[in-house]
N, C-alpha and C positions, 0 to 999 in steps of 0.2 A: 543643630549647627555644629558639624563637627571643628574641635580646636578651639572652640568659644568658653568662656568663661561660665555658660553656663550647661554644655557637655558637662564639664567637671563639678556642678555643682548638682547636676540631674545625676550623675553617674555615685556620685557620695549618698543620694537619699536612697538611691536604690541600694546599694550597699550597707544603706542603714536602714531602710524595711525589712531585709534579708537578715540583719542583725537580730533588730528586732524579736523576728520570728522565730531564729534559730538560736538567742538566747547569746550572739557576740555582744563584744565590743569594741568602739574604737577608740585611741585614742590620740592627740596629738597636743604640743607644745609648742609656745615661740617666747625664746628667750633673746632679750635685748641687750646691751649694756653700751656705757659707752668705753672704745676701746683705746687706752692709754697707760704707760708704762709711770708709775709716779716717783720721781725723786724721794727717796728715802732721805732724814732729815739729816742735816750740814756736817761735817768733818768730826765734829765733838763723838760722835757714836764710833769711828774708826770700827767700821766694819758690825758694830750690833744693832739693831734693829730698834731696839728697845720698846718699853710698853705702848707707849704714844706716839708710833710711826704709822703713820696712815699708809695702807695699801689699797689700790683699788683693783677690783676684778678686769683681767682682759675676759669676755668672752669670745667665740668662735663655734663654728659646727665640724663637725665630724669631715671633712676630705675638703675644706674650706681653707680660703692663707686671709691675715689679715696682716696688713703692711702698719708696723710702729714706728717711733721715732725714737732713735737713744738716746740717751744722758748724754753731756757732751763728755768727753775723756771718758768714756767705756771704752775698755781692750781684752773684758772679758765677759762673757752673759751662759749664763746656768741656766738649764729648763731643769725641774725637780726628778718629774719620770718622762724619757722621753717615748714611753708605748705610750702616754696619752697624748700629748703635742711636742712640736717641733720647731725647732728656731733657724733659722738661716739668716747670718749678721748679711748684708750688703753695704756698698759702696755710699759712702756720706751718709753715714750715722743713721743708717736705715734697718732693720729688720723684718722678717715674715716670719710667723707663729701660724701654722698649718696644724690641724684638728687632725690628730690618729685613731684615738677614740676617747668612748666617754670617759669624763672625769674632772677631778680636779687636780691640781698642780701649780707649780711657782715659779717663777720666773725673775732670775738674779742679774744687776747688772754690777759689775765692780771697775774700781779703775786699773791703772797701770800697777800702782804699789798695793791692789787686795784689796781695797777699802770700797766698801757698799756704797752703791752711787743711788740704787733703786732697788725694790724688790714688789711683784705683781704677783695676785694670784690668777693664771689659767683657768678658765672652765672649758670644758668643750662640751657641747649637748650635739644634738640631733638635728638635725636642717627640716624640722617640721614644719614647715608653712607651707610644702609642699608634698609632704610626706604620708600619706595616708593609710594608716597601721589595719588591720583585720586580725583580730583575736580569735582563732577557734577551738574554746576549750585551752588543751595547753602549747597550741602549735599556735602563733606567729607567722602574719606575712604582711610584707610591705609593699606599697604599690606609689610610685611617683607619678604625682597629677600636675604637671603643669604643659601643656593645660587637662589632657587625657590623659586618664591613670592606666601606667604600666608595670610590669611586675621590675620592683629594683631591690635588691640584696643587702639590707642593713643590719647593725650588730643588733643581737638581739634575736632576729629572724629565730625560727626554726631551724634545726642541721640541717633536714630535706630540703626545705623551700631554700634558705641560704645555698645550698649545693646545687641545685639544679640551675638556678635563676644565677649565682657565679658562674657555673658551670657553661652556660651560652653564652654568657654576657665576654667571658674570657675565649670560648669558641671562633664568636664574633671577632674580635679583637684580634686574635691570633689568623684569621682568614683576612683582613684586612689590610696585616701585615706582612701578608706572604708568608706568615709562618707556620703552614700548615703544612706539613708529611705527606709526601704523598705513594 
């Protein structure tokens, strides 16, 4: 049945007989958390963190936004690197933390005079619940199954395979947009 749930899950075992045989591997991840910006503790730390400041993880995937909510009286918010995630403050005390790639990272919220309102730490991983990796040897390639697995370009990939599989997929993209020379 093409499109069915279990396409994708006949198409993984053949993928993993093939493994098998030919000595791959796959592999794949799903990271959870719950995602919340936490209040760093009350006005006495004037901007330090200190040892007993709870922080809890946001996490996120790789080309994913996840919508938080700020401290109230933030008028400024710090992402640590922003080549791993990104912040976009919006209207009524709202933010989006968008995955650039893998890693970790932190996330600062202060108020109008400097002083620490909050501080999070970032992870961003891999959108693998749908992502199903092919190891061969030392080349890499990724294929997105939901529900049939297709070739899709993630970090990590191999040069070749990351090149070719960008290379249509921006092809694509560009003939769609008119944006092709002609």
């Amino acid at each position: 049945m093409p499109g069915s749930r279990l396409s994708k899950s006949f198409l993984a075992l053949v993928f993993a007989g093939f493994a098998g045989a030919a000595g791959l591997s796959f592999s794949a991840e799903l990271a959870h958390a719950q995602a919340r910006l936490v209040p760093a503790p009350g006005p006495e730390n004037q901007g330090d963190v200190g040892r007993d400041a709870k922080i809890d993880a946001v996490t996120v995937t790789v080309d994913h936004a996840k919508v938080l909510r700020l401290p109230e009286r933030a008028q400024t918010v710090i992402i640590g690197n922003p080549a791993i995630a990104d912040v976009t403050v919006q209207p009524n005390g709202v933010m989006v933390v968008t995955g650039k790639s893998y890693g970790v990272t932190n996330l600062i919220a202060l108020d109008a005079t400097g002083a620490l309102l909050a501080e999070s730490s970032v992870r961003v991983g891999a959108a693998s619940d749908s992502i199903l990796t092919v190891q061969r040897g030392l080349e890499r390639e990724s294929y997105s199954c939901t529900p049939d697995c297709q070739p899709s370009a993630q970090l990590g990939d191999s040069q070749r395979y990351f090149s070719e599989v960008g290379g249509q997929a921006g092809a694509r993209s560009a003939a769609a947009t008119g944006a092709v020379k002609k």
